[in-house]
N, C-alpha and C positions, 0 to 999 in steps of 0.2 A: 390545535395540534393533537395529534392523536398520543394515547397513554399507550406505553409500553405494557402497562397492565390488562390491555381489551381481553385477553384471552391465554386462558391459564397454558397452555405448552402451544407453540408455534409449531404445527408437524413440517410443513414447506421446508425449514429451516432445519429440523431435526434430520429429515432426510438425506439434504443435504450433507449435513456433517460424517451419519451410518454411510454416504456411498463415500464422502472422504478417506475415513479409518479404514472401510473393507476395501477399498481400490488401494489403499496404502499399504498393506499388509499382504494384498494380494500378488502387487509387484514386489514386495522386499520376496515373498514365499518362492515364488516361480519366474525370480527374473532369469536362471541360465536357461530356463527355457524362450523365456523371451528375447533374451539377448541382449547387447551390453545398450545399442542403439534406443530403442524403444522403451528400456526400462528409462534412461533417462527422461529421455520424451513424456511418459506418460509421471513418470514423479514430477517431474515439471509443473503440467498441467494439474496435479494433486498440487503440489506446494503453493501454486496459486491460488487456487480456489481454497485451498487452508488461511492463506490470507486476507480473502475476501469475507470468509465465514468470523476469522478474529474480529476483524471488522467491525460485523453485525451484532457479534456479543460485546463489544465492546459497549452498544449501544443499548444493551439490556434484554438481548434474546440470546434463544428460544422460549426460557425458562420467568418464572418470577422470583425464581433463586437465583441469587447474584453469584454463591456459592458454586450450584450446579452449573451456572454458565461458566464461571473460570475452569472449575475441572474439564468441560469439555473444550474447553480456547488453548489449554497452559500444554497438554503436548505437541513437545518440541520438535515438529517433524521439519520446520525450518531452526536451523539453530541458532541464526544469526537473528531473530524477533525474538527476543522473550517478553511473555504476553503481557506482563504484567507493565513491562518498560514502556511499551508500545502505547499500553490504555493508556500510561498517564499525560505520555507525549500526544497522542491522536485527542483527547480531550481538551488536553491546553491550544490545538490549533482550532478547536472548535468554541472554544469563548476567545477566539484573539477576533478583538473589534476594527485590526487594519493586515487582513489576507494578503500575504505574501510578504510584506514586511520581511525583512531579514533579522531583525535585533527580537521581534516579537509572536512574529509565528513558526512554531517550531519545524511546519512540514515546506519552508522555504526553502528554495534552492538560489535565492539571489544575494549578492552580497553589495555590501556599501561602494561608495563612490571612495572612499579614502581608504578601503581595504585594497579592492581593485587596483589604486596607484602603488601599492606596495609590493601587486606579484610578479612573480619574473613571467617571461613571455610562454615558459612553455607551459606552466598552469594557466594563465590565460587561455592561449590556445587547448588548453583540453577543458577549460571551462564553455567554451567559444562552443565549442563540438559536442560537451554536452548538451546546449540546448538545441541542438537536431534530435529526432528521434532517433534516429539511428543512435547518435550518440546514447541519448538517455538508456536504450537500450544497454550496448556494450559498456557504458561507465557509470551507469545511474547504482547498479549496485552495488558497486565497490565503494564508489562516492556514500552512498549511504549509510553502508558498515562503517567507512571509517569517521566520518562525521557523529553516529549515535554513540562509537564508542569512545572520540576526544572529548565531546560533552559530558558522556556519562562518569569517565576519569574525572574531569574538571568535578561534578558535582558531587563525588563520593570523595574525592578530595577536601571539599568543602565542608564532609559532616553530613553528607544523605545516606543514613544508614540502612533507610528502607530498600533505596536504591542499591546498595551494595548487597542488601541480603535478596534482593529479586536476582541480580545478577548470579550468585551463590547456587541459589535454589538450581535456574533456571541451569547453568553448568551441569551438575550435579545431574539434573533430567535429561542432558544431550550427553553425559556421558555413559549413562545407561542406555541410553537410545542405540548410541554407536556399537555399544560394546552387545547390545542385543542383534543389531543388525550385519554385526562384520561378524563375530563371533559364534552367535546360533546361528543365524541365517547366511552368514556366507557372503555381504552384499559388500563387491569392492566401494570401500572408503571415499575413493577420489570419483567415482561416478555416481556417489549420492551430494558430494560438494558441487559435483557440473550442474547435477538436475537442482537444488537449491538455488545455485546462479541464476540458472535457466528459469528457472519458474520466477525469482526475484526480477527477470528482464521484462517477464509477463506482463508482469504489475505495474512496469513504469511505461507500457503502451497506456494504462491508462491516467495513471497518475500526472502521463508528460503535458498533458493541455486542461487539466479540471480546474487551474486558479490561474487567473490574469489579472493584472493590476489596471484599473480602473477610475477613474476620477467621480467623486461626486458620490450617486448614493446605487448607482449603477450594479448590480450583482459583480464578485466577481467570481463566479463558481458558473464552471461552463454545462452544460447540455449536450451529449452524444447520444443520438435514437440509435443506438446499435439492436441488434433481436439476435435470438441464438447465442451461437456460441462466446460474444465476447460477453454479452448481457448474463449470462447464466455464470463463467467465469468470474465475474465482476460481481457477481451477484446485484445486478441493476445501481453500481454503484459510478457509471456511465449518467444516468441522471444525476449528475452530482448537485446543480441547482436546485434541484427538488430536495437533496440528501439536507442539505445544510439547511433548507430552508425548513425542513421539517425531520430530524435527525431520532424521533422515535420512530418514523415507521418503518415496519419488516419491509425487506427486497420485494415481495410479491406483491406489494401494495405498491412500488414506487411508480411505476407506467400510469397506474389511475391516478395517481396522486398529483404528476405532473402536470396531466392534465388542468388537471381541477386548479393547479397553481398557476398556468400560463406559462409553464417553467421555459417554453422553444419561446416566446416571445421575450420572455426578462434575460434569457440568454445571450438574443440576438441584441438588447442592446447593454450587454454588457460581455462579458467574458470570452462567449463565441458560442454560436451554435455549429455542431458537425452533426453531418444526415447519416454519420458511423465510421468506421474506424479506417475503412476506403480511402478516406477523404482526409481523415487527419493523416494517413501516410503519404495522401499525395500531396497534402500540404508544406508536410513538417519533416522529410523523411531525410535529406540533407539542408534544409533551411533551419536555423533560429526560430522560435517560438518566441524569446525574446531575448535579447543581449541581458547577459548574467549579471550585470549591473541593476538594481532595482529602479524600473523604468521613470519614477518621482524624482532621482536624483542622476545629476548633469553629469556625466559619462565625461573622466579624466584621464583616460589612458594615452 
C-alpha cells in the first residue's frame, strides 16, 4: 500500500483545488453577466468536484499537514457537507468490515427487512424510485440531507459534543459564506441552493452503483473505466475497487493502480464492472439497482 507520505505537496491535487476557488469566485464575481442559467450550471459542476476534492483530503492529501489539508476541505461552498462531519462518517464506512449493511455502514442506502414492513406505501414507493438512477438523481439528495441530519440530532442528543461544535463551527462559515455572497456580491440566495442541489445530484451518478452486496469474500466496490470528464469530476473515484482496495493513493495514481490490482477483473466478479457512465445509465436509468431492502434479508412487504 502506498504512504500518503511519498511526496511532500501533491501539485495534481493542489491544482485542482486553485481551479476550484478561482472558478468559485469567478462565477459568484461575474455571474449577471453570465446569467441566472449557467451560473447555476457551472456552480454545480464546481460543488462537485468540491466534493470530490473533500474526498481526497479526507484521505490525507495534498499536504503532510493534516492541519493544511482541513483548512483547504472546511470551505463551505456546499453547505449542506461540513467537512469535518463528513470525514468522520466517510471514515467509519471505510473500516465497516460488511459494505452496505444498513445498521453498520454509514454510506448505506438500504434498510432492514422489519423496518421496510413498518412503512406506508408511499415511502416505499419513493424508496422503490430512489434506487433508479434517475431517482438517485432527483431524491438522492434530499434523502441524504435529511438522513445525515436525523442521525447527527440523535448523536448530539446523546452527548457528541464534538459533533455539535463541528456543526456550530461549520453554520457559522456558511453564514458568512451567504452573507458575503448575497450581500457583497449580489449572488441570488435561491440559485446558489439549485446549483448546491445540482451539483449534490452530480455526485450520486456516481455514488448510485460504487457498493453492491455480495456474498462470500467477492469485492463489493464496483469499477467504472469512465476518462474525461466524469473521471476528472470524480476525481478517478469511479475506480472505486481500486479506491477502497488501496485508499492512500492520490486520483492520479488510481488508473495505474488498477491496473496493477486487477481491479476490471475483481469487479466483474463482484460488484459490477461498467465500460463508464453510458452504460450505467442505460442500465439503471429507470430500473432498480437493487430493491431498497438489504438484498441478505427476505423482503416482507
Amino acid at each position: 500500500m502506498a504512504s500518503i507520505h511519498s511526496r511532500q505537496i501533491e501539485w495534481p491535487t493542489v491544482v485542482v483545488a486553485l481551479g476550484i476557488y478561482a472558478g468559485w469566485l469567478l462565477v459568484i464575481s461575474y455571474h449577471e453577466s453570465i446569467g441566472g442559467f449557467f451560473s447555476i450550471l457551472f456552480l454545480a459542476l464546481l460543488i462537485a468536484w468540491h466534493g470530490a476534492l473533500q474526498h481526497e483530503i479526507i484521505h490525507g492529501h495534498p499536504f503532510r499537514s493534516e492541519p493544511a489539508n482541513e483548512l483547504l476541505a472546511t470551505v463551505p461552498i456546499n453547505p449542506f457537507r461540513p467537512y469535518r462531519v463528513y470525514r468522520r462518517s466517510h471514515l467509519r464506512h471505510h473500516i465497516c468490515i460488511e459494505l452496505t449493511d444498513p445498521d453498520t455502514d454509514t454510506e448505506s442506502f438500504f434498510v432492514k427487512a422489519d423496518t421496510w414492513t413498518k412503512l406506508n406505501i408511499l415511502t416505499k414507493s419513493l424508496l422503490i424510485f430512489h434506487q433508479t438512477l434517475f431517482g438517485r438523481i432527483i431524491l438522492g439528495p434530499l434523502l441524504q440531507i435529511f438522513l445525515t441530519i436525523r442521525h447527527d440530532i440523535s448523536e448530539i442528543r446523546s452527548g457528541d459534543g464534538r459533533l455539535l461544535r463541528w456543526w456550530l463551527i461549520h453554520l457559522v462559515l456558511v453564514g458568512l459564506l451567504f452573507l458575503g455572497i448575497t450581500e457583497l456580491g449580489s449572488f441570488p440566495f435561491w440559485q446558489y441552493l439549485v446549483a448546491t442541489y445540482c451539483g449534490a445530484s452530480l455526485t450520486s451518478v456516481r455514488t448510485y452503483c460504487e457498493h453492491r452486496w455480495v456474498k462470500d469474500e467477492a469485492t463489493r466496490s464496483a469499477t467504472v473505466t469512465s476518462k474525461g470528464f466524469w473521471a476528472l469530476l470524480f476525481l478517478n473515484n469511479n475506480l472505486h475497487d481500486t479506491h477502497h482496495a488501496d485508499p492512500d493513493i492520490p486520483w492520479y495514481k488510481l488508473p495505474r493502480r488498477s491496473v496493477e490490482l486487477e481491479s476490471i477483473s475483481e469487479s466483474k466478479k463482484g460488484a459490477g464492472y461498467y465500460s463508464g457512465y453510458f452504460e450505467v445509465f442505460r442500465c439503471y436509468l429507470f430500473k432498480m439497482h437493487a430493491h431498497p431492502v438489504h438484498p441478505k434479508e427476505k423482503v416482507l412487504s
